[in-house]
C-alpha positions as CSV (number, residue, x, y, z in Angstrom):
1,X,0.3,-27.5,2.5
2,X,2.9,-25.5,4.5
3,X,3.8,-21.5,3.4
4,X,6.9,-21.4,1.4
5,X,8.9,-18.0,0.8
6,X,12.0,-17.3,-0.9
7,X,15.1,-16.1,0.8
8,X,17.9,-15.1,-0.6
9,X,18.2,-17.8,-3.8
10,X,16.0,-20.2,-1.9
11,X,12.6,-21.4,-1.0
12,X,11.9,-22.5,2.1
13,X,9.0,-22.9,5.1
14,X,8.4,-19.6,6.6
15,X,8.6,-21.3,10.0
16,X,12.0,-22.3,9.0
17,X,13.6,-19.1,7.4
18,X,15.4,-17.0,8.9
19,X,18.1,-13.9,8.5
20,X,21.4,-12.8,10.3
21,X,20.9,-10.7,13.5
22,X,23.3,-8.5,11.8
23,X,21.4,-8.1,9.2
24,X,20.8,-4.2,8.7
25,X,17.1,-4.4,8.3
26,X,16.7,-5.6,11.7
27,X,19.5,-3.4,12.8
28,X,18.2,0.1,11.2
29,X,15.0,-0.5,8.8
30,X,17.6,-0.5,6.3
31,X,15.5,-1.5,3.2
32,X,12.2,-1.5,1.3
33,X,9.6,-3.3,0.1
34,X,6.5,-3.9,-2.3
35,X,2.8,-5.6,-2.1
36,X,1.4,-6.4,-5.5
37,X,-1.9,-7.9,-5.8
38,X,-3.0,-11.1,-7.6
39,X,-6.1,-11.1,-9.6
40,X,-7.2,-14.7,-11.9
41,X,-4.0,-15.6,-11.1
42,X,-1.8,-12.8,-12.5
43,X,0.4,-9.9,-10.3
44,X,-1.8,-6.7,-11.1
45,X,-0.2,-3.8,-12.9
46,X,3.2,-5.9,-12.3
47,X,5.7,-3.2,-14.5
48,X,3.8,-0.5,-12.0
49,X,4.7,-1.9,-8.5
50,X,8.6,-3.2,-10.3
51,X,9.4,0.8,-11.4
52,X,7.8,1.6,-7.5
53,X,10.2,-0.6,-6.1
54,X,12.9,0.4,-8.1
55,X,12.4,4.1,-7.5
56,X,12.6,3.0,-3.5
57,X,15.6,0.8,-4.1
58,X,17.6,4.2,-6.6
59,X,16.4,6.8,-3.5
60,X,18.8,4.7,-0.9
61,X,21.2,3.3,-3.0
62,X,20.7,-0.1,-3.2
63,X,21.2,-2.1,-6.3
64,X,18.8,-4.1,-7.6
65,X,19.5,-8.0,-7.1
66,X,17.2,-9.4,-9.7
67,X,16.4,-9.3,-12.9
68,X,12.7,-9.2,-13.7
69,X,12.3,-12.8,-15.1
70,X,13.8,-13.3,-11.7
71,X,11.3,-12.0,-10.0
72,X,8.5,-13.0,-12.2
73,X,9.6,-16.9,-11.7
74,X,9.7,-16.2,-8.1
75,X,6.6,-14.7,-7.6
76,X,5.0,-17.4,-10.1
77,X,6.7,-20.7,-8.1
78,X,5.3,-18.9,-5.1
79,X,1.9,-18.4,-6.2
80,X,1.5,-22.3,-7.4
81,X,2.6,-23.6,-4.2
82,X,1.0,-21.5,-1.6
83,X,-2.2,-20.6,-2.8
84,X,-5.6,-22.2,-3.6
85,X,-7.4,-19.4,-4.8
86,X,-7.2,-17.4,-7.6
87,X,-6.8,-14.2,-5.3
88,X,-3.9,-13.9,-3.9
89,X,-0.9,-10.9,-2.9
90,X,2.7,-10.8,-3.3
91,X,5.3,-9.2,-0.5
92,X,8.7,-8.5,-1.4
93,X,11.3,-7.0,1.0
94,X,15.1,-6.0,0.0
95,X,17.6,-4.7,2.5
96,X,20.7,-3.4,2.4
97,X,22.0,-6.9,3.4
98,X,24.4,-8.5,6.6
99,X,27.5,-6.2,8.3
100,X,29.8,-7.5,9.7
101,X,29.7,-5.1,12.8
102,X,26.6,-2.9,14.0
103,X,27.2,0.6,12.4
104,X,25.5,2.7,10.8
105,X,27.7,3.5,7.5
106,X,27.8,0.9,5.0
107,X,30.2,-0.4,2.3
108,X,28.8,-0.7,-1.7
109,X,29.6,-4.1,-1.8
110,X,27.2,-5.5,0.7
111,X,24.7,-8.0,-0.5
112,X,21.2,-7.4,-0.5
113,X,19.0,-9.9,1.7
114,X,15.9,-10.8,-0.8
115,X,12.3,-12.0,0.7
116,X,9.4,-13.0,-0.9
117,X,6.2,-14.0,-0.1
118,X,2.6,-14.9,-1.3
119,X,-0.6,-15.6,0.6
120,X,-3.8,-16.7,-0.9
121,X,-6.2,-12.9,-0.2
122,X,-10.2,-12.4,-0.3
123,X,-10.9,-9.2,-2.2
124,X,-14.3,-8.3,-0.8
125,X,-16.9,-7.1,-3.0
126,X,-18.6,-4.6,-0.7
127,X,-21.8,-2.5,-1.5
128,X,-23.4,0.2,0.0
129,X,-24.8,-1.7,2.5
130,X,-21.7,-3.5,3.9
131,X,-19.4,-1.3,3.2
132,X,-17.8,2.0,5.3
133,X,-15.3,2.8,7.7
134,X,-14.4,4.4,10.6
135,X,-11.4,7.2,10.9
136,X,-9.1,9.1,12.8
137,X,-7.2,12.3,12.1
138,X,-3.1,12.3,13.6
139,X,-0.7,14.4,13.2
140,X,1.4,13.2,10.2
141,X,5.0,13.1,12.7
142,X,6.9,10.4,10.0
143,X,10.1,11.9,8.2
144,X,10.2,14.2,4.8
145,X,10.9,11.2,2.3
146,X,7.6,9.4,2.3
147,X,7.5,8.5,-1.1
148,X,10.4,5.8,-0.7
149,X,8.8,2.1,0.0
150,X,10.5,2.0,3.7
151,X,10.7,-0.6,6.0
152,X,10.4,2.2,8.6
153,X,7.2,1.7,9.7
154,X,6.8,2.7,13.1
155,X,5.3,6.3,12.9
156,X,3.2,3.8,10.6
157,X,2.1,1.4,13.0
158,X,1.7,3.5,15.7
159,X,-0.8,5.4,13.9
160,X,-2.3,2.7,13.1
161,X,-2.7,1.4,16.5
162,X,-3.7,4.7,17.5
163,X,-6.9,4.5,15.3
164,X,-7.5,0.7,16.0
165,X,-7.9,1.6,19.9
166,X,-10.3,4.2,19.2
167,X,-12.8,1.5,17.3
168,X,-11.8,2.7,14.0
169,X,-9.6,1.6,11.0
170,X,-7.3,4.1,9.5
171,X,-5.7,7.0,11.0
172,X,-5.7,10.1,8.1
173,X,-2.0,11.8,8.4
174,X,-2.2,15.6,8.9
175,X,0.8,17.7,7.8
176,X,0.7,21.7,8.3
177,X,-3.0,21.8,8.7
178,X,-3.4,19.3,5.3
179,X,-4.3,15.8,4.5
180,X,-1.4,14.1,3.2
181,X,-2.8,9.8,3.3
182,X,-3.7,7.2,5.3
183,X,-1.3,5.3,7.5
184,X,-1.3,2.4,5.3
185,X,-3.3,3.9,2.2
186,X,-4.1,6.7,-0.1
187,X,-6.8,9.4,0.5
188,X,-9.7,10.7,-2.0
189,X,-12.7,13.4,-1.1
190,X,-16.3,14.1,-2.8
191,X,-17.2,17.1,-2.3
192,X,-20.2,18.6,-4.7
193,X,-19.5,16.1,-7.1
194,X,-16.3,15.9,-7.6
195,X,-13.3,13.8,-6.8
196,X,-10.4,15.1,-5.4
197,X,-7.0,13.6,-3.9
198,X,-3.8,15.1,-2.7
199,X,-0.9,15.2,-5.7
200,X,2.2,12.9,-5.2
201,X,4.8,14.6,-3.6
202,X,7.6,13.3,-1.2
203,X,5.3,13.5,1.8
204,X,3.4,10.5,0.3
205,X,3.8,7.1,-1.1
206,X,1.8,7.2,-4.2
207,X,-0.3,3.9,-4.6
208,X,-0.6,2.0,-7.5
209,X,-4.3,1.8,-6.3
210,X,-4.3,5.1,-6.1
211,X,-2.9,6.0,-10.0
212,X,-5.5,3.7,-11.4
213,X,-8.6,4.8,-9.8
214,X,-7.4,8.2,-11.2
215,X,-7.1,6.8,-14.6
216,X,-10.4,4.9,-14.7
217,X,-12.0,8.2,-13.5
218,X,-10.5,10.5,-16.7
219,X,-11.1,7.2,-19.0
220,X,-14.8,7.3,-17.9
221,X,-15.5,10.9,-17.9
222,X,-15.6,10.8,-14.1
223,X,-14.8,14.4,-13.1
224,X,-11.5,14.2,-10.7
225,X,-8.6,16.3,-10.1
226,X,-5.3,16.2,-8.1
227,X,-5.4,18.8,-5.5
228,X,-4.0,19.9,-1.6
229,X,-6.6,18.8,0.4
230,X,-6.9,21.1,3.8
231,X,-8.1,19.5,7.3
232,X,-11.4,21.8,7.2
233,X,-12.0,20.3,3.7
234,X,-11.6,16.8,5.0
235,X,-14.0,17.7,7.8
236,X,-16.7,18.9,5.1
237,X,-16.3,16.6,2.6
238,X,-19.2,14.7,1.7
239,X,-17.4,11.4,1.1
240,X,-14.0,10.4,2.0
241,X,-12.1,6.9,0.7
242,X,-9.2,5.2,1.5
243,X,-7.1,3.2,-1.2
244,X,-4.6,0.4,-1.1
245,X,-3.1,-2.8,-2.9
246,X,-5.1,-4.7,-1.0
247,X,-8.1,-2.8,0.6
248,X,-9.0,-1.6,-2.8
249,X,-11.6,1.2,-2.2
250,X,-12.8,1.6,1.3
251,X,-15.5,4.7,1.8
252,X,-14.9,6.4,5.4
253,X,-18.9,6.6,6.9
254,X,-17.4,8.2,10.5
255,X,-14.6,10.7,10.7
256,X,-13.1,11.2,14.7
257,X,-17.1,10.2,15.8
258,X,-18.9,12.1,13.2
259,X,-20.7,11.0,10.2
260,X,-19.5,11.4,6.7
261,X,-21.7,13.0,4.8
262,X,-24.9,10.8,5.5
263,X,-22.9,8.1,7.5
264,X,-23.4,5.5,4.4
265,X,-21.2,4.9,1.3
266,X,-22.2,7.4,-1.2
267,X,-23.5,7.8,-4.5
268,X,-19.6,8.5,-6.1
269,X,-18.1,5.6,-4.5
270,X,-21.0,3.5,-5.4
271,X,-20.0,5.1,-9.4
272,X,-16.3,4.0,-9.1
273,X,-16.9,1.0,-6.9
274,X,-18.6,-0.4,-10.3
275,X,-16.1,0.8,-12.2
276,X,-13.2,-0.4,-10.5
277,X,-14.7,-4.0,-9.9
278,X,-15.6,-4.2,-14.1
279,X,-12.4,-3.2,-14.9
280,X,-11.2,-6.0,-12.8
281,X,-13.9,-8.5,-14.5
282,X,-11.7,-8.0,-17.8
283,X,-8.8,-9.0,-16.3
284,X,-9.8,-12.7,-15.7
């Protein structure tokens, strides 16, 4: 069975699709985008990720092209034809749509390019024996307005790469001598018992991950708190994690060549690891 998406009112092969050169998210990273998780079947906190991507699409000006029963049938008709599992995640991408010359104003009446996509996705259930990390610390050099859902990636990706040719998997962002996220997730410490992560501001893109970890801490008398997290703290914290949409909860066991606390996953993640995953269990 071949990988459909949807572009722009239709659905067609991946191979097959394609958009106009002039198209300004090719030209300038003009646009945003979203990745929602499928669990039994269903997109996961699915209002969550729609007011996310419509917070992105109100910060630059872009209209919204669909409705949500739009987007609901889309994301449905993707998931029955693309995936055999009952795992699966959801990308969406919106720009600002085709010029009709390269430059970088815009007129309001443009329309936006729509792309969707769905792909079949093993959650892993990792324990304390298979799980952990390695991480980086880089500077945090992307622009001020982090919290938009950007198709301007690079600082991203080069990040990224950074930590991916030093053996390890995430590269944690440093801004002004504090730990602002990961380059493709959201950041949590342990230190003497309690659970700490940096507080949404525009130097951050606030994970839906993130906000429900958060809530099934306070629901579960887990003691947490939202909270500036400063380099030397993330050097003597005695776990780190790293949160996403589709990475769920990953402990960090070696920060730039040194062990994390004892170098294993510990004892808090193993707490909201358990946690996370039952709450998942009720969603089937």
């Amino acid at each position: 069975m071949y990988q459909q998406v949807y572009l722009n009112g239709e659905y067609q092969a991946a191979e097959q699709a394609c958009v106009p050169v002039m198209d300004r998210g090719f030209m300038f990273g003009d646009g945003v985008y979203e990745v929602i998780p499928v669990y039994a079947g269903r997109p996961f906190r699915l209002q969550q990720h729609m007011q996310r991507l419509q917070n992105s699409l109100d910060a630059i000006g872009i209209n919204n092209p669909l409705s949500q029963s739009d987007w609901e049938h889309i994301f449905s008709t993707l998931f029955a034809h693309n995936c055999d599992t009952p795992d699966a995640y959801i990308y969406l991408q919106v720009t600002r749509g085709v010029m009709q010359r390269r430059e970088h104003n815009y007129n309001a009446d443009l329309i936006p390019t729509v792309l969707v996509m769905c792909h079949s996705h093993h959650y892993a259930l990792t324990d304390s024996k298979t799980a952990g990390i390695k991480a980086i610390t880089v500077e945090d050099n992307r622009w001020a307005d982090c919290y938009i859902k950007s198709i301007n990636l690079l600082p991203n990706v080069l990040r990224k790469q950074q930590a991916m040719n030093q053996e390890a998997t995430e590269a944690i962002l440093i801004r002004e001598g504090y730990a602002v996220e990961g380059s493709a997730s959201n950041l949590f410490i342990v230190k003497d018992d309690v659970i700490r992560t940096p507080p949404k501001s525009r130097y951050m893109l606030g994970g839906i991950t993130r906000d429900l970890i958060i809530e099934l801490c306070h629901d579960n008398k887990v003691v947490m708190g939202e909270k500036e997290i400063s380099e030397d703290e993330l050097h003597d914290a005695d776990e780190i994690w790293m949160t996403s949409s589709t990475k769920e909860i990953m402990p960090v066991t070696e920060l730039n060549q040194h062990k994390v606390g004892r170098g294993v996953p510990g004892p808090k993640w193993n707490q909201v690891q358990k946690i996370f995953q039952a709450y998942k269990q009720k969603l089937q």
